[in-house]
DOVOPA-642711 format. One line per 8 residues: number of its first residue (from 1); their letters; for each residue x, y, z of N, C-alpha, C, O. Coordinates in steps of 0.1 Angstrom, whole numbers, plus 5000, padded with zeros to 4 digits. Atoms other than C-alpha are relative to their C-alpha. Layout:
<rs>
NUM) a) X,Y,Z,X,Y,Z,X,Y,Z,X,Y,Z ~ ...
</rs>
This chain:
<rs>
1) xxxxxxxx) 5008,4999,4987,6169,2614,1929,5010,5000,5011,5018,4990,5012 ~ 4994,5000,4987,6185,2622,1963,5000,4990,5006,4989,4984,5008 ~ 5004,5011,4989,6194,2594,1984,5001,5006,5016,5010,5013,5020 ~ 5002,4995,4982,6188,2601,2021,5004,4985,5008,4999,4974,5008 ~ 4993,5009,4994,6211,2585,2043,4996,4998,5015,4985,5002,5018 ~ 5006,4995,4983,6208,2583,2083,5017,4993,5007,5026,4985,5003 ~ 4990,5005,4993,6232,2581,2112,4999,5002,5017,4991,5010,5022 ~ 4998,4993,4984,6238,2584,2149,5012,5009,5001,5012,5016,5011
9) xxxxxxxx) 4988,4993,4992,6274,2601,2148,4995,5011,4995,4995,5013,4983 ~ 5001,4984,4999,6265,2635,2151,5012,5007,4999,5011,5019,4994 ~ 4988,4991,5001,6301,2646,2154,5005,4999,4985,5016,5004,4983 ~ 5000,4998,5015,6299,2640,2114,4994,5013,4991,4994,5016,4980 ~ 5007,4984,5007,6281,2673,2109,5008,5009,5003,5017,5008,5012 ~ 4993,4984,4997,6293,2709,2108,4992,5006,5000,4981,5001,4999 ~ 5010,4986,5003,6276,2742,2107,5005,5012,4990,5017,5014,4990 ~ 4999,4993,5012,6276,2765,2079,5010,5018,5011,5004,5022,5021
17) xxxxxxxx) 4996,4987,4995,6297,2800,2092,4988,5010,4999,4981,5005,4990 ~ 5011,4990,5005,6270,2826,2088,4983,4992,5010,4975,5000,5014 ~ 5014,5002,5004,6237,2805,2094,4998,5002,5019,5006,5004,5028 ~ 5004,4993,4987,6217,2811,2127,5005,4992,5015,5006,4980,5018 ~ 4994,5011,4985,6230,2798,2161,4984,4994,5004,4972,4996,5001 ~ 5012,5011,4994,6211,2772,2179,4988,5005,5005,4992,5015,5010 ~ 5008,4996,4986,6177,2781,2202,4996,4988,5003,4992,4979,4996 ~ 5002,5009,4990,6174,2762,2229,4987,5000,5004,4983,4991,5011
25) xxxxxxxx) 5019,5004,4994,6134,2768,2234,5001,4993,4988,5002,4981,4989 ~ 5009,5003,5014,6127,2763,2198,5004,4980,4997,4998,4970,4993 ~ 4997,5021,4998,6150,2725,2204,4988,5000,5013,4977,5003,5008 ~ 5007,5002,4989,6130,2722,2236,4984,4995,4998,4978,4985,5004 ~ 5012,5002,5008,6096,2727,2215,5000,4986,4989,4993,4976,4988 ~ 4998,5015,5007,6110,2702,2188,5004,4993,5004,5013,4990,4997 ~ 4995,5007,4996,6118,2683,2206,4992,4987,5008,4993,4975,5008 ~ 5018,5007,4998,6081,2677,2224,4993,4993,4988,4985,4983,4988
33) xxxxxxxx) 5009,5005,5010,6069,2671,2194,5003,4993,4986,4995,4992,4977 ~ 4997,5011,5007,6095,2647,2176,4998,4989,5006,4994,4979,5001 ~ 5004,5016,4996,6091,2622,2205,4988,5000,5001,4984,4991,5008 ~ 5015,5006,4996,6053,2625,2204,4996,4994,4988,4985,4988,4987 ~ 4998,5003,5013,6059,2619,2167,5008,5003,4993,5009,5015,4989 ~ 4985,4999,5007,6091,2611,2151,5002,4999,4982,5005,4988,4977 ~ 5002,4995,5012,6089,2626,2113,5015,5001,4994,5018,5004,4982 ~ 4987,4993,5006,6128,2631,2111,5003,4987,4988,5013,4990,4983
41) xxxxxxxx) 5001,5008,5012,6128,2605,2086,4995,5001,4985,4999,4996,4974 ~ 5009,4995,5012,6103,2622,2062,5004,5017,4999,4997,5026,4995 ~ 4999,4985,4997,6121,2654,2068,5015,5001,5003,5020,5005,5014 ~ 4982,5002,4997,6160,2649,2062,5007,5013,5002,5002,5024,4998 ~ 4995,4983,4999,6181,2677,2069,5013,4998,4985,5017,4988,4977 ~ 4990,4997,5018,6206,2688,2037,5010,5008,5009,5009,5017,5017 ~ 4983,4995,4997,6246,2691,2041,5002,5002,4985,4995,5001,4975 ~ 4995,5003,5008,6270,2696,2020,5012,4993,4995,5017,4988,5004
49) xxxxxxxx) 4988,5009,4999,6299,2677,2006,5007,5003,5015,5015,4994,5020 ~ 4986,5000,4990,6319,2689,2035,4991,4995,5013,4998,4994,5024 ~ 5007,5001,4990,6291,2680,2058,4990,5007,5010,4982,5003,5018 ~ 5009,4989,4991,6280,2715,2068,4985,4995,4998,4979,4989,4989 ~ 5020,5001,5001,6241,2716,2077,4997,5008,4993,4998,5019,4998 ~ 5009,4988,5005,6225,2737,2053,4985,5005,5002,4981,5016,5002 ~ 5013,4999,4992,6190,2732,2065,4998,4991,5007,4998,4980,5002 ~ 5005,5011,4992,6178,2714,2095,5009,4999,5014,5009,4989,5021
57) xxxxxxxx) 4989,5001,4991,6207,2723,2122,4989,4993,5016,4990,4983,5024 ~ 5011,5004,4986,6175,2723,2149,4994,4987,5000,4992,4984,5012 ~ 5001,5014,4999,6165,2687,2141,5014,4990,4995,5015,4979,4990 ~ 4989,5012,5002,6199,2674,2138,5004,5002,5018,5008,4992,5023 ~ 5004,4994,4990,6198,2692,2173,4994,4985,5009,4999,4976,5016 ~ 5007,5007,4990,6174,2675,2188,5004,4981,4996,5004,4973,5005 ~ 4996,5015,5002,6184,2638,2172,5009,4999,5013,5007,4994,5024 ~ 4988,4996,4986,6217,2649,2191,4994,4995,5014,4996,4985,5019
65) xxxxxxxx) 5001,5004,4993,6201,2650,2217,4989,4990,5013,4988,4989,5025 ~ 5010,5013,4994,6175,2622,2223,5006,4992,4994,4997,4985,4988 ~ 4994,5011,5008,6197,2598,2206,4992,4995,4991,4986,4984,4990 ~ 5013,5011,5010,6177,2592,2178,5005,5004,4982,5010,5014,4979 ~ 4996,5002,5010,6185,2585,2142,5001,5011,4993,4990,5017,4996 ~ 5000,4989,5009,6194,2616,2116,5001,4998,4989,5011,4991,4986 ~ 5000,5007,5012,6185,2612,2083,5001,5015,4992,4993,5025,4994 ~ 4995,4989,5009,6203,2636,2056,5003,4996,4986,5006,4985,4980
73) xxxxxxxx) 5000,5003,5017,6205,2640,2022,5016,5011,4997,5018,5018,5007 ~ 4986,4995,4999,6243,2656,2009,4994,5004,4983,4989,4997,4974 ~ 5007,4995,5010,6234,2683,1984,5019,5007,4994,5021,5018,4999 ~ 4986,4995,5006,6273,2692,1968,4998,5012,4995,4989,5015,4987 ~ 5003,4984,5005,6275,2729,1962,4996,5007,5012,5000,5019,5014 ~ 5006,4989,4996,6258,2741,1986,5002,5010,5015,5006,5009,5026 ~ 4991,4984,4989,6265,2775,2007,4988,5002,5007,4977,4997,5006 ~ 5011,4994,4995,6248,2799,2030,4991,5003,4990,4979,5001,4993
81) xxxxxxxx) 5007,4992,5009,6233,2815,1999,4983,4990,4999,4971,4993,4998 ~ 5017,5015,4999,6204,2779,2000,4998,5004,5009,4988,5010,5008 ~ 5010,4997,4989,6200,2788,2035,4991,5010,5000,4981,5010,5008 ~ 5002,4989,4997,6190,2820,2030,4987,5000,4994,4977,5006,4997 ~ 5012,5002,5012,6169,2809,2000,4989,4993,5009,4977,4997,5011 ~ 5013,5008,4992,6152,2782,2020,4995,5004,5012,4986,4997,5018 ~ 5006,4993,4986,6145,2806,2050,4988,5008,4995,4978,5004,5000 ~ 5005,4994,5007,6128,2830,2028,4984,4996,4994,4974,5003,4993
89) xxxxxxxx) 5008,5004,5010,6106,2806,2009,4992,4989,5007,4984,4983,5001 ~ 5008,5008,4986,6092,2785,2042,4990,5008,5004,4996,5018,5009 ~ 5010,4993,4998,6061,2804,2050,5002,4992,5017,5002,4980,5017 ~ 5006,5008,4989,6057,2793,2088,4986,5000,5006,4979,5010,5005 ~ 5012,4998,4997,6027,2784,2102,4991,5009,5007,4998,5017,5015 ~ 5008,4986,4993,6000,2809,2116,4993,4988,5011,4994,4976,5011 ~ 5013,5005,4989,5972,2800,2147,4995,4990,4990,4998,4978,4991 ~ 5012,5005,5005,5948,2790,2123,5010,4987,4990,5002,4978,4986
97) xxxxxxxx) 4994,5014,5006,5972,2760,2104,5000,4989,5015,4996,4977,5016 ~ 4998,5011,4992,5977,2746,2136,4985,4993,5003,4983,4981,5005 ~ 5013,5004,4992,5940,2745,2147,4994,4991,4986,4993,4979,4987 ~ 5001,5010,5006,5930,2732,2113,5005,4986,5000,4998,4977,4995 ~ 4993,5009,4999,5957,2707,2119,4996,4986,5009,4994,4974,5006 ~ 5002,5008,4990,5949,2696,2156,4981,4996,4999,4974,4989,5006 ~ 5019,5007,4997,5910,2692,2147,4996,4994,4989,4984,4991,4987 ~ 5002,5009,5011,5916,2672,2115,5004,4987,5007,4998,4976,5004
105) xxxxxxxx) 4996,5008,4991,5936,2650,2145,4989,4994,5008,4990,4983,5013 ~ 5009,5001,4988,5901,2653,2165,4998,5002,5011,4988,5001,5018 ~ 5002,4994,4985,5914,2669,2193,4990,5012,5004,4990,5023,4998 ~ 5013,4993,4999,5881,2682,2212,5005,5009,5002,5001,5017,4993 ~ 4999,4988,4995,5894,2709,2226,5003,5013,4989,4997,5023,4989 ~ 4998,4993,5017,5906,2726,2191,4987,5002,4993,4981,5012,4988 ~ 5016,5000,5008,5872,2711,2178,4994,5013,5004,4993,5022,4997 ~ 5005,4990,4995,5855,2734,2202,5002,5014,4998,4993,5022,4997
113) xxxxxxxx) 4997,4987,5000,5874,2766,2200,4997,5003,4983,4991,5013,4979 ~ 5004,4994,5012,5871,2765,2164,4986,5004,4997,4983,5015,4992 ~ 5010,4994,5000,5835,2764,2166,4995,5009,5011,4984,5013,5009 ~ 5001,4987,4991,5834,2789,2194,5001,5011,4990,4992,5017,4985 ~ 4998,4989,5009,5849,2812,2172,4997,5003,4990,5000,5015,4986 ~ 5005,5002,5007,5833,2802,2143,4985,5008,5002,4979,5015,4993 ~ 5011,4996,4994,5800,2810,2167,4999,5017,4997,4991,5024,4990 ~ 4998,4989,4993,5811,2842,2179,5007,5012,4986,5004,5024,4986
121) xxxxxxxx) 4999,4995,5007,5826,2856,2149,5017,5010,5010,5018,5022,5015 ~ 4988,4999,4991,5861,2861,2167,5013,4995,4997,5012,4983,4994 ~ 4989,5005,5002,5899,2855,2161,5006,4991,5006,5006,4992,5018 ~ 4997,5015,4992,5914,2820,2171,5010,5000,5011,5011,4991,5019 ~ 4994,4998,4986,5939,2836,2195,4996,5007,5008,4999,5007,5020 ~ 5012,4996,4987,5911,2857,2209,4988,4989,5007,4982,4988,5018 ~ 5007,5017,4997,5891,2824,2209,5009,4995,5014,5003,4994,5025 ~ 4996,5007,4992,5919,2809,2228,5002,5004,5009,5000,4995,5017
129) xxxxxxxx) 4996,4990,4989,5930,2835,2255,4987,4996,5006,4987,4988,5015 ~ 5015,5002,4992,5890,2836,2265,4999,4984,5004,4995,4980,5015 ~ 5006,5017,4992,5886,2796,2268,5011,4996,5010,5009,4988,5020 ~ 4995,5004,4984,5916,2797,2291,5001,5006,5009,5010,5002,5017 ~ 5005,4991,4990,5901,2826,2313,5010,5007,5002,5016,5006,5013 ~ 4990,4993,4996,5928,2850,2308,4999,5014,4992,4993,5013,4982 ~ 5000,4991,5001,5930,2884,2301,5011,5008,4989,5011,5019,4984 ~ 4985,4990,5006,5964,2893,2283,5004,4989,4990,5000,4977,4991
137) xxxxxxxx) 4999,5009,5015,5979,2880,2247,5007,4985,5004,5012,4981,5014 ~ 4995,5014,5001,5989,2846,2240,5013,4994,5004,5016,4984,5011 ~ 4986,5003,4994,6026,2849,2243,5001,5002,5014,5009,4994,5019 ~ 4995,4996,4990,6027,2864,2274,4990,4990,5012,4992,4991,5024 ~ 5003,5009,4988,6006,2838,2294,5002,4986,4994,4994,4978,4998 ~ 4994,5018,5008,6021,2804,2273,4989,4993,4994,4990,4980,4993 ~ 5008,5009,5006,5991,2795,2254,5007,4999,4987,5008,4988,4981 ~ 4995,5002,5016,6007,2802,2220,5009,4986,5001,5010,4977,4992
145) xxxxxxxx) 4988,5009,5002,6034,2779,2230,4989,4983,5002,4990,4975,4993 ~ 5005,5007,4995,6010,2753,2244,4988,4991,4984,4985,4980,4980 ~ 5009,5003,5013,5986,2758,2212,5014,4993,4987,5011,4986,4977 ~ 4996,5004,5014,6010,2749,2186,5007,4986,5004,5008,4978,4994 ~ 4998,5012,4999,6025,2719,2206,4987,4988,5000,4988,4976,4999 ~ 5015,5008,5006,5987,2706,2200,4998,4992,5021,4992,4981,5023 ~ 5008,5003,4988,5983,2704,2243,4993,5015,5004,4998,5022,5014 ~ 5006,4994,5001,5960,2731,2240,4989,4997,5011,4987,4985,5012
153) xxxxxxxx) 5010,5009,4994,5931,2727,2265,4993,5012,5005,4998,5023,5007 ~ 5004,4989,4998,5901,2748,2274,4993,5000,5016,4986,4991,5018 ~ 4998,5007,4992,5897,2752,2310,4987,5012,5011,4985,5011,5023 ~ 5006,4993,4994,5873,2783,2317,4988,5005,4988,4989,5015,4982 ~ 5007,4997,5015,5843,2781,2287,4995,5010,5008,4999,5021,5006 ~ 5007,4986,4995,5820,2802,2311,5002,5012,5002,4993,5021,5002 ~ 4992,4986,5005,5843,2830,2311,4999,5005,4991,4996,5017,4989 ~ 4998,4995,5018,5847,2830,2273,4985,5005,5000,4982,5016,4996
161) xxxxxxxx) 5017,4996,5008,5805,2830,2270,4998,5016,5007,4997,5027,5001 ~ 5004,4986,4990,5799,2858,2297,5011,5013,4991,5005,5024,4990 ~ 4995,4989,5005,5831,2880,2277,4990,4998,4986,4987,5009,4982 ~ 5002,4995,5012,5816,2874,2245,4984,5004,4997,4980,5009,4987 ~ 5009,4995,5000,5780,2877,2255,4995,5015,5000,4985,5021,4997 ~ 4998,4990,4993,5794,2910,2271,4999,5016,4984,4995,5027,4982 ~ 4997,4991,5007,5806,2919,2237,4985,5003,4995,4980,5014,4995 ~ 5011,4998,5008,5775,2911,2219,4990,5012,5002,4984,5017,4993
169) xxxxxxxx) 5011,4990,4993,5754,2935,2237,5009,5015,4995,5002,5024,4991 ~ 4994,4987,5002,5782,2965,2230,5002,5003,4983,5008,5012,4978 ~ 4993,5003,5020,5785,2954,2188,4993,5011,4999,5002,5020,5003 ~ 5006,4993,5006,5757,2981,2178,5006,5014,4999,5004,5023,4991 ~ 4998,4982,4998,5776,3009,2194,5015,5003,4997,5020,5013,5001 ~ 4985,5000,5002,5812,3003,2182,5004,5006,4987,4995,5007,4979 ~ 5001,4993,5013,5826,3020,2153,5001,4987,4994,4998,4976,5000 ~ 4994,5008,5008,5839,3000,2122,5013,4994,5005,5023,5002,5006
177) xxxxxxxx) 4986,5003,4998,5867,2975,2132,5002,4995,5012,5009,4985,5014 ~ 4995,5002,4987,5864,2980,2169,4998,4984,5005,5006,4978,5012 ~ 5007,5015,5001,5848,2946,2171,5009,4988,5003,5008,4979,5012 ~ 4987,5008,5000,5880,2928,2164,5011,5002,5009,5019,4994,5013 ~ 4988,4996,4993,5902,2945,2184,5004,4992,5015,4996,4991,5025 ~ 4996,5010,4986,5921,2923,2211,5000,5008,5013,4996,5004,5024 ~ 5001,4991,4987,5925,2954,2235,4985,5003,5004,4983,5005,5016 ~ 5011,4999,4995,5888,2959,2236,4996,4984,5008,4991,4984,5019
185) xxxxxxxx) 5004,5016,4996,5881,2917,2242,5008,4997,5013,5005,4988,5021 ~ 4992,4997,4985,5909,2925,2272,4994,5006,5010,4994,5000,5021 ~ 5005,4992,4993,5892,2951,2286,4982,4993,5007,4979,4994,5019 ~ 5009,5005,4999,5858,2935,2284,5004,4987,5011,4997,4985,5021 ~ 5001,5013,4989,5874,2902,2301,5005,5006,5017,5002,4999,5026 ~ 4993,4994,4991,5892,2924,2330,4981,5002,5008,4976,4995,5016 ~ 5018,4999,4996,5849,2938,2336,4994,4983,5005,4987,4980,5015 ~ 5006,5011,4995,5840,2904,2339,5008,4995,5014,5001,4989,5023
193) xxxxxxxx) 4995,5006,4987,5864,2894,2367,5001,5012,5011,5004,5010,5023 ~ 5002,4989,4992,5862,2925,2383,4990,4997,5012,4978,4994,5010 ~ 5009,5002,4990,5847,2922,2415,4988,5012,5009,4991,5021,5017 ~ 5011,4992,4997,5813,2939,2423,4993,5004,4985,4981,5006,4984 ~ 5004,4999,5012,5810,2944,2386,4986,4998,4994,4985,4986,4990 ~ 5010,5003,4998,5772,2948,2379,4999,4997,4982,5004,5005,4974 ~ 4999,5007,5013,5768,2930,2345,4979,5006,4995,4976,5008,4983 ~ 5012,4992,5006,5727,2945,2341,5001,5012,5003,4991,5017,4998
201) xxxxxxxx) 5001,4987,4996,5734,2977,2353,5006,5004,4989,4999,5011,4982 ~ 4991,5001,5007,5764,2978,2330,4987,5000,4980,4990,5006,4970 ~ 5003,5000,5009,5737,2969,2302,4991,5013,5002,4994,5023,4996 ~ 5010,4989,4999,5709,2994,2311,5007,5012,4998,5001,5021,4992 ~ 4991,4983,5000,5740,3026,2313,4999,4998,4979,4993,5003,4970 ~ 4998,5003,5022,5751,3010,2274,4987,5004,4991,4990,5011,4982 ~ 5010,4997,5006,5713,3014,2260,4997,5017,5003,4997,5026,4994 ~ 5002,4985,4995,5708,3048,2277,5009,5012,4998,5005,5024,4997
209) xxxxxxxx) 4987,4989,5004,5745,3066,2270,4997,5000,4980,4994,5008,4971 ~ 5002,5007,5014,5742,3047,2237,5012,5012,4988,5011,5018,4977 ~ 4992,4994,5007,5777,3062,2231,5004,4995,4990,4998,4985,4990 ~ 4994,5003,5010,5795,3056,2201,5017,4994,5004,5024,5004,5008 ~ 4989,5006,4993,5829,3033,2211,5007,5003,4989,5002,4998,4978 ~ 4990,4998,5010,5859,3047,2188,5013,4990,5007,5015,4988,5019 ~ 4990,5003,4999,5890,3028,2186,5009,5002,5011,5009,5013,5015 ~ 4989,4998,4988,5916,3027,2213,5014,4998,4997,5020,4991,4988
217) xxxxxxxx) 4982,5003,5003,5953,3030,2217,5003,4985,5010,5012,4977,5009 ~ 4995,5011,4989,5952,3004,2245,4989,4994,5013,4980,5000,5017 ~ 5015,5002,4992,5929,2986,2269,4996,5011,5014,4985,5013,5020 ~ 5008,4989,4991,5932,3015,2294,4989,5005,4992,4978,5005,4997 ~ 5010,4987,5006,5914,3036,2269,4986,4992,4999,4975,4997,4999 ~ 5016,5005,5001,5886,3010,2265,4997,5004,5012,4989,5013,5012 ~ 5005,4998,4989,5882,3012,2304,4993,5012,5006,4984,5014,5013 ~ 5003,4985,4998,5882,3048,2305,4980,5000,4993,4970,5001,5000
225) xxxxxxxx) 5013,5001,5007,5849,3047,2281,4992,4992,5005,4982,4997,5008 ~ 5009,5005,4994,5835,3019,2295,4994,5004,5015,4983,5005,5018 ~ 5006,4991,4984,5832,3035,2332,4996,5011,4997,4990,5016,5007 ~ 5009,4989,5001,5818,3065,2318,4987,4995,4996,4977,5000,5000 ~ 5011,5006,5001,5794,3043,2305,4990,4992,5010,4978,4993,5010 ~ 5004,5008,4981,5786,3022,2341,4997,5012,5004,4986,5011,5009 ~ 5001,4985,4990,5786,3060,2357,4989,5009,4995,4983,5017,5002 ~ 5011,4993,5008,5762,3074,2330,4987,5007,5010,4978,5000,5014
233) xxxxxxxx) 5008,4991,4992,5743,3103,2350,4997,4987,5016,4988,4980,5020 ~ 5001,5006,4985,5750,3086,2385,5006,5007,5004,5018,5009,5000 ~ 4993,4994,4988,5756,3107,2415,5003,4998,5008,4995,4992,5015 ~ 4994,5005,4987,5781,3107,2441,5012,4992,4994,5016,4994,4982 ~ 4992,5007,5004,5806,3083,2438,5004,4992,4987,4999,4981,4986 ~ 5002,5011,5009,5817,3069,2407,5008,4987,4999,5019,4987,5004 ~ 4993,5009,5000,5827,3033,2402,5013,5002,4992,5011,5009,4983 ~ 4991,4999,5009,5863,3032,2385,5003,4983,4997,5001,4973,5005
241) xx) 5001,5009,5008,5872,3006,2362,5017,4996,4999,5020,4985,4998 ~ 4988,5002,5000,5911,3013,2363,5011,5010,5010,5023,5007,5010
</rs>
């Protein structure tokens, strides 16, 4: 059986030649969420006789640098060739591990989105984008990062109901698929904040055109369709959408 050692001198480790340089978000991230719970104990990093790190350079990282104990196990033999193996054979987590995670924790706000989305019949990072009244993907407005450090928080539900009530009304006329699509649930939330935006008018054109919604390359293209649908035999000016 491995014995797992621990230390503070960090200048007793090495780095393997080959294996990935440091990131400085991804310490930054672990870093949030060793001091909000310190696991490096149940989670040694592996050298080898000579000391190199073979796995775990990013939490010997962060010990480094919160001054906090590193606990390693010294596996003799071992090369890049383990790193490569143990990169490979780590599945990392998706959305949906974390939210299972944080709502086995009890955190409401997790609680909620899952049954939102559960409700709604909806993906958990389109779940999550909608509860925090935003319009564009996860990475690019910091929820992903936000969601997986478990301070996730939902801060605009009335937004989410009004986009997905918006959808429900358009499900009948969509092809196969479109349903799911994040550029349509973009486009949809953009209509909702749109200002002057007539939300029964908008329903009365959708019954009456009662087009058929194919697929899009992008949320222009949803908008283009949906303003032909708002404009549906209306003369004179038409409203534009984009």
């Amino acid at each position: 059986m491995a014995v797992i050692k621990s230390t503070t001198q960090y200048s007793l480790f090495g780095f393997l030649p080959g294996n990935r340089s440091i990131n400085p978000h991804h310490v930054r991230a672990l870093s949030t969420s060793i001091l909000a719970n310190n696991l490096l104990e149940q989670h040694p990093i592996i050298v080898n006789e000579k000391m190199e790190v073979v796995d775990g350079q990013h939490r010997l990282e962060v010990a480094r640098v919160n001054h906090l104990e590193i606990y390693y196990i010294v596996k003799k033999g071992a090369t890049l060739t383990e790193v490569h193996l143990l990169n490979s054979a780590v599945r990392p987590w998706g959305l949906d591990n974390y939210l299972r995670s944080y709502c086995e924790l009890g955190k409401q706000d997790y609680i909620q989105l899952r049954e939102f989305c559960r409700e709604h019949g909806i993906a958990t990072s389109q779940g999550a984008v909608l509860l925090r009244g935003v319009s564009h993907n996860m990475s690019a407005t910091g929820i992903r990062s936000d969601f997986k450090m478990g301070t996730f928080t939902i801060t605009d539900l009335a937004y989410a109901e009004a986009v997905v009530s918006l959808l429900e009304e358009i499900t009948p006329y969509l092809a196969p698929k479109v349903r799911t699509d994040r550029d349509l649930m973009f486009s949809l939330g953009k209509l909702i904040r749109m200002k002057g935006f007539d939300t029964k008018r908008f329903r009365e054109k959708l019954h009456s055109a009662a087009l058929r919604i194919e697929r899009q390359a992008n949320v222009r293209g949803y908008l283009k369709i949906l303003e032909d649908i708002y404009n549906w035999h209306v003369a004179g000016t038409r409203v534009r959408f984009y």
